[in-house]
N, C-alpha and C positions, 0 to 999 in steps of 0.2 A: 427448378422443381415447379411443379403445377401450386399453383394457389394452395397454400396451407388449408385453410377454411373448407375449402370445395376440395382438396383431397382427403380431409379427417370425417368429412360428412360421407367422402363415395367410402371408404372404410369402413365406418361406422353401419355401414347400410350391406356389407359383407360380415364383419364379425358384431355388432351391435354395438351402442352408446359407451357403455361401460368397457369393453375391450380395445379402447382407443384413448391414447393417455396426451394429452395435446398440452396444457399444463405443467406452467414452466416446470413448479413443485413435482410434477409427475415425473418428469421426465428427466429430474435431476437424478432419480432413483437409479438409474439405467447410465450413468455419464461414469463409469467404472468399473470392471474389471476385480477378479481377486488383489489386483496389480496396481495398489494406489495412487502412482508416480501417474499416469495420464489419465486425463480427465477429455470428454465430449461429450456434450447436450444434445442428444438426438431431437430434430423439427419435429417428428412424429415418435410416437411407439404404438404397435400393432399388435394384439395375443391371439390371435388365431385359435379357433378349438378343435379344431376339427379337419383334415387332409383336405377335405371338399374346400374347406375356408381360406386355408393355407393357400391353396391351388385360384383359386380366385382373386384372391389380394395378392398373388405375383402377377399373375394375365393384367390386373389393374395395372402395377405399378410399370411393367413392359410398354400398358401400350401409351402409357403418361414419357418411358424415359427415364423413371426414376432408378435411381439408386438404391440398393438395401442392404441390412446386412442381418442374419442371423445368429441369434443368440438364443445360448439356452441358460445354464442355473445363473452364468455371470461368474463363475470360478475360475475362470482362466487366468492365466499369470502373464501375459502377453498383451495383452491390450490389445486382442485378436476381436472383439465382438464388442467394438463402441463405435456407432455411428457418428461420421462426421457431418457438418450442416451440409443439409441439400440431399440425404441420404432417412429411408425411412429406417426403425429397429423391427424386423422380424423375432419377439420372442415366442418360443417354442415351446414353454412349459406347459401350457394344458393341453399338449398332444401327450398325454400321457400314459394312453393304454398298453400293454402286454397284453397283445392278440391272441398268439399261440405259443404252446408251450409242447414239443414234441419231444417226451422222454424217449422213443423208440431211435430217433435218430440222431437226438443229441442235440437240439437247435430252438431257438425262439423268435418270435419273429414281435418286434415294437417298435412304437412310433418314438420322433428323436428325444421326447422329454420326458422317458421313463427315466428315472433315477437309479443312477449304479446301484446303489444300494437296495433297491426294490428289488432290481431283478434278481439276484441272488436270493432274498428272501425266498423271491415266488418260486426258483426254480429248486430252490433245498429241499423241498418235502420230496420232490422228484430224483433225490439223491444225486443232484447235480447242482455244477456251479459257474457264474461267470466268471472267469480269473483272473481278467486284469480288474486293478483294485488302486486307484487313486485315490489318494489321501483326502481328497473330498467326494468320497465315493456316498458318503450318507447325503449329500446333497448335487452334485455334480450330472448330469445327463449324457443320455448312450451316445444322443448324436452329439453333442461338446467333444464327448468323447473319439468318436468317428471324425469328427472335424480336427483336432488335435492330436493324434495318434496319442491318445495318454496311456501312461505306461501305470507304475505302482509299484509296490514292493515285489509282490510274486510275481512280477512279470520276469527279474532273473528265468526260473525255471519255465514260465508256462507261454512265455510270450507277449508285447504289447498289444492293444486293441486291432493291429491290420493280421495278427495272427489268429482272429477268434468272429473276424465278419466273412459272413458267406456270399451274402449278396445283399445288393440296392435298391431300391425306389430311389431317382434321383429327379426332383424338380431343377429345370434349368431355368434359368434367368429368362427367357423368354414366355415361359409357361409353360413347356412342352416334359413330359416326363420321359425317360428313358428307364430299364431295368440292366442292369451288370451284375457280375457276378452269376452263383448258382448256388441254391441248395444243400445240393450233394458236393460242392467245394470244389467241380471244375469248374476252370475260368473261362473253358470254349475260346479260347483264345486270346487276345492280349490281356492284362493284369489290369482290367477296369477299377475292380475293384483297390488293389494294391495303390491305382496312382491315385482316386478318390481320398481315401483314407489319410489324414494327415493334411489333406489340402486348405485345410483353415479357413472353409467358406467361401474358400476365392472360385469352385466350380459350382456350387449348386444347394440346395437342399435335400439330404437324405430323409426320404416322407416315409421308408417302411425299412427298416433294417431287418437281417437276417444274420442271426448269432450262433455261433456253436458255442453250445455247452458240453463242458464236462465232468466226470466224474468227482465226487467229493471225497478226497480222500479217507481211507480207512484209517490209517495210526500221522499221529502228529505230533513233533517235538520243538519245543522255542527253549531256545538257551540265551541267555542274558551274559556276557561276558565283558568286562570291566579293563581298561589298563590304564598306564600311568602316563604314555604318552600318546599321540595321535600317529607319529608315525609308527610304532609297536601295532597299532591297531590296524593301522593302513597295510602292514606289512602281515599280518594275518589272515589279512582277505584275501591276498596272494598265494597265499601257502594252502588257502584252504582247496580254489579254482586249482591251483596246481598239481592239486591230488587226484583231479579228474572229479572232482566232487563237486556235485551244480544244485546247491540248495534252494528252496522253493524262496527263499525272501533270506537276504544279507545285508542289511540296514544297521550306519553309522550315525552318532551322535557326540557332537561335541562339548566339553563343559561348561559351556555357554548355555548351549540347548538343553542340556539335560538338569541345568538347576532352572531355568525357567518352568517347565513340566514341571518340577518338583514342587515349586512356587505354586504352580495352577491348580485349578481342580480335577486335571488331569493326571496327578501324579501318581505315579506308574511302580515307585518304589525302586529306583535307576537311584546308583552310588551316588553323592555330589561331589562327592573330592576327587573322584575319577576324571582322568584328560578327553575319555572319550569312552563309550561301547559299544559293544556288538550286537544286535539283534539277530539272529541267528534261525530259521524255520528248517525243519528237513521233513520233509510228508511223501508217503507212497500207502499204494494198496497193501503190501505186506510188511506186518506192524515186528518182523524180527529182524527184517531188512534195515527198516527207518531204525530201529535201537543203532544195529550196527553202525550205522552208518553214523549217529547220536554221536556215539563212543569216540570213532575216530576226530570225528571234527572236532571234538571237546580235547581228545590227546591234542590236536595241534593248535588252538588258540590258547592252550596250556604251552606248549613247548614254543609257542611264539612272543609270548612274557601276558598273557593275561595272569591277574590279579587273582581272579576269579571266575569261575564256570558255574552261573544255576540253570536248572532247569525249571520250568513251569510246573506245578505239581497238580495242575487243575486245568480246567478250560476258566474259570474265573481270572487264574493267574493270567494264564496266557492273553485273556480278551484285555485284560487291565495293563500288560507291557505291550500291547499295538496298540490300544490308545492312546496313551503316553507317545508314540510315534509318532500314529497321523493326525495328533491332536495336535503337535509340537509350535505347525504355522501361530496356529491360533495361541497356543502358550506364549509365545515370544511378542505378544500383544503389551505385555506385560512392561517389557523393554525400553517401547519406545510409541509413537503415537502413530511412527510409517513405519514403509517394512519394504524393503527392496528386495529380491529374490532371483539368482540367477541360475544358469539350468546348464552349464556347460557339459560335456561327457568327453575321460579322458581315457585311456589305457589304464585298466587296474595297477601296472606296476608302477604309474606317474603318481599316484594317491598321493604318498607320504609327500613326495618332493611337492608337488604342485598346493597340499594343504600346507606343508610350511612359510611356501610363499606368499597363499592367498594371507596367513597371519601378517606375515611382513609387509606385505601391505596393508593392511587393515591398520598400524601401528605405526606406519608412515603417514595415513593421511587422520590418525587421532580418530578412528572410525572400532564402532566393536558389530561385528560379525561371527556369524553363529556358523553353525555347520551339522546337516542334518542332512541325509543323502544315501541315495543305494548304491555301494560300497559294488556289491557285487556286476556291476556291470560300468561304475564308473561313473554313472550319474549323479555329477556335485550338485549339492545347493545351498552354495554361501549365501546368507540372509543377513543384512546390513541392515540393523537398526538407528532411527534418524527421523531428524524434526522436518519436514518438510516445508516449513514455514520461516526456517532460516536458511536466505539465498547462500550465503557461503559453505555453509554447509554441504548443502543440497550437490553444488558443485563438486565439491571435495566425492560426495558419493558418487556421482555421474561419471568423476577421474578415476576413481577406485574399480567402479563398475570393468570400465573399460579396460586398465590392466588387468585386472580381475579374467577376462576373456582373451584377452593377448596371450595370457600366461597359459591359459589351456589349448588356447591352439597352438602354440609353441611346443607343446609337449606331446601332438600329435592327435590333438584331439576336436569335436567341433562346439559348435556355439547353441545348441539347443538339444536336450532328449526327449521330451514331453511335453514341453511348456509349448512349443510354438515359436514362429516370427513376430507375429502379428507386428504391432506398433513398435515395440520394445527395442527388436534386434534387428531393425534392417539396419541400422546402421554397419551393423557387423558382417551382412551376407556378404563382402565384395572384399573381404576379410580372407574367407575360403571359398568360393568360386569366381570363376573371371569372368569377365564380359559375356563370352559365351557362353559360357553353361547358367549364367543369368538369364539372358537372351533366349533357351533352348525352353526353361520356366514359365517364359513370362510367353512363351509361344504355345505350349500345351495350356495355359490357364485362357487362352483365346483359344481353344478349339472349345474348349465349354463353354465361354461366358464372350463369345466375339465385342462385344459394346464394354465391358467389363465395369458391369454394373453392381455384381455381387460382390460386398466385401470389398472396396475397391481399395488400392492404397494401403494394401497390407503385404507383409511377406518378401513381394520381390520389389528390389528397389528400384522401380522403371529406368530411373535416371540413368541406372549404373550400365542399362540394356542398351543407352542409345548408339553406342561405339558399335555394339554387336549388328543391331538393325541397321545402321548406316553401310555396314560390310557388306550385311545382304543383300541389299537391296543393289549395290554394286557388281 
């Protein structure tokens, strides 16, 4: 890297004095992730204000050589956006505006560090809404978002984040901008868009995104349903998809998690003597349809041994049983002082068996793990609470971790839905793709980033390529 000193000064002289965090104390701020387990003190951090700003401090950092990486609220569960030494931090949060808001055709167009949760405010008076909805959607950003392909509870019914981007503003590592995608939602030819999305930083920065928004639903029903065990529960979210019924949000909670909420300031008013329950949403334009459809789902997590069926009899009720959900990370604070979190996605009918196991192990290695996850598409997330500060411990998590992920690919399933690679899971990518189709990754993320400067040392795990490129090159 160019001189510390004489690079925070040519920075400083792009976004100003104060936008440049060079201090150790500053910069300890940034050496973390939602995802406590890794830790990196970036040399530099940069906040940019402004597209023009942003666009200027990469052309620096290009024509230095340097390394970077992009970060936005710091929510991510992967340890996808910590700079390692010799690398600057691109944070992104006062790029913050919602430029346009086009009710006519359904779409908005904002910089990466509007906040999930703003833009749905902004676009609701327009009777519209953005639909993927991550659990830290009140603080979390569009482009974290775009960088992570994050998903949410509604994305069951409505689709994750690469179902709801139209198009790009993408800065590349060099300085050079490119647009993909389109407005009107053709791709004009290959899925630039599709392969962007989800890439974790490793191509570029998204400077202008393009969103489709949709409709707010007319009639909306949350059912809260209770039972006595985890697989009876696991075995109802089966019955329910089986019906041909694809509910807007299917989110489970284990009795772990749902007395921690109830502990919290969160609590949501969830049974505690219950093994597990159901969060339950059904929403559509037509409010006799959504009853119907109410009725049935409620016959079959009855006729699947729930305890119990309510219904929200308010939108108070309702808002107060989804915070209690997406509040639940943060509840489980309560626990312990760390918090491990993993993102496996399995075949809905593996639920029961693969929760009984992840117990079995959690009780093998004297470890307590929580379980709070959307049921309806398969997306676990065992949360193992644990002292960070006792080595043997810590081990014991790391082994657990790891069967933890064995057991879900075993069952047919893979090693990430939302969360990302970043740091976390490479160990696991050579797990489920081989040599080559590692190789074929780490080959399209050099068509964006040829010096691979962005984000580097995330995701694909070079090492695991070298067998692949030795072949090619023969």
């Amino acid at each position: 890297m160019s001189s510390l000193p004489h690079l925070a000064r040519d920075l400083s002289a792009i976004v100003g004095d104060r936008h440049v965090r060079a201090a150790r104390a500053e910069r300890l701020t940034y050496s973390m992730d939602g995802l406590p387990t890794h830790r990196r003190v970036p040399d530099l951090v940069v906040l940019p204000g402004s597209r023009e700003e942003l666009i200027a401090v990469v052309r620096l950092l290009a024509a230095l050589d340097v390394p970077f990486v992009p970060r936005g609220a710091g929510t991510g569960l992967s340890g996808g956006a910590l700079a390692d030494v010799g690398s600057v931090l691109l944070v992104l949060t006062r790029l913050n505006r919602i430029l346009r808001i086009d009710r006519d055709n359904g779409l908005a167009v904002v910089e990466p560090g509007v906040v999930n949760a703003k833009l749905g405010a902004a676009a609701k008076p327009h009777g519209l809404q953005y639909a993927p909805d991550p659990s830290s959607q009140s603080a979390c950003t569009i482009g974290g978002n775009v960088a992570e392909n994050a998903g949410g509870p509604h994305c069951l019914k409505y689709g994750v984040t690469a179902n709801h981007i139209l198009a790009l503003e993408v800065l590349l590592a060099d300085g050079s901008l490119v647009e993909i995608g389109s407005p009107a939602g053709e791709s004009w030819g290959p899925d630039l868009v599709g392969v962007f999305v989800g890439s974790e930083g490793n191509f570029g920065i998204a400077t202008r995104i393009t969103v489709r928004l949709t409709p707010i639903p007319r009639a909306v029903r949350t059912l809260l349903a209770d039972f006595s065990a985890l697989r009876t529960a696991g075995e109802a979210v089966s019955a329910i998809i089986a019906a041909g019924i694809v509910p807007a949000a299917l989110e489970m909670m284990d009795q772990s998690c749902i007395r921690a909420v109830e502990d919290s300031v969160y609590a949501a008013g969830y049974p505690r003597d219950a093994a597990a329950v159901l969060l339950v949403e059904i929403d559509g334009r037509n409010a006799d349809a959504v009853l119907a459809e109410t009725d049935l789902v409620t016959e079959l997590l009855r006729k699947s041994g729930a305890r119990s069926v309510r219904s929200a009899a308010s939108e108070a009720e309702r808002e107060r049983l989804w915070q209690g959900r997406k509040k639940a990370f943060g509840a489980m604070g309560r626990l312990s002082r760390d918090l491990v979190v993993q993102d496996a996605v399995v075949p809905r009918s593996a639920i029961p068996q693969v929760l009984e196991t992840i117990a079995t192990i959690a009780q093998r290695y004297g470890l307590v793990v929580s379980n709070v996850f959307h049921a309806g598409d398969g997306n676990l997330h065992p949360n193992i609470s644990f002292d960070a500060t006792d080595p043997a411990l810590k081990q014991r998590v790391e082994a657990a971790s790891a069967e933890i992920m064995e057991t879900c690919i075993a069952a047919g399933g893979t090693i990430t839905g939302e969360h990302g690679v970043g740091i976390d899971k490479l160990r696991y990518m050579p797990l489920i793709f081989d040599a080559e189709s590692l190789g074929a990754m780490h080959a399209v993320r050099k068509v964006f980033d040829p010096e691979e400067r962005v984000n580097p040392g995330k995701v694909v795990p070079v090492h695991a390529c070298r067998e692949w490129a030795s072949r090619a090159v023969a």
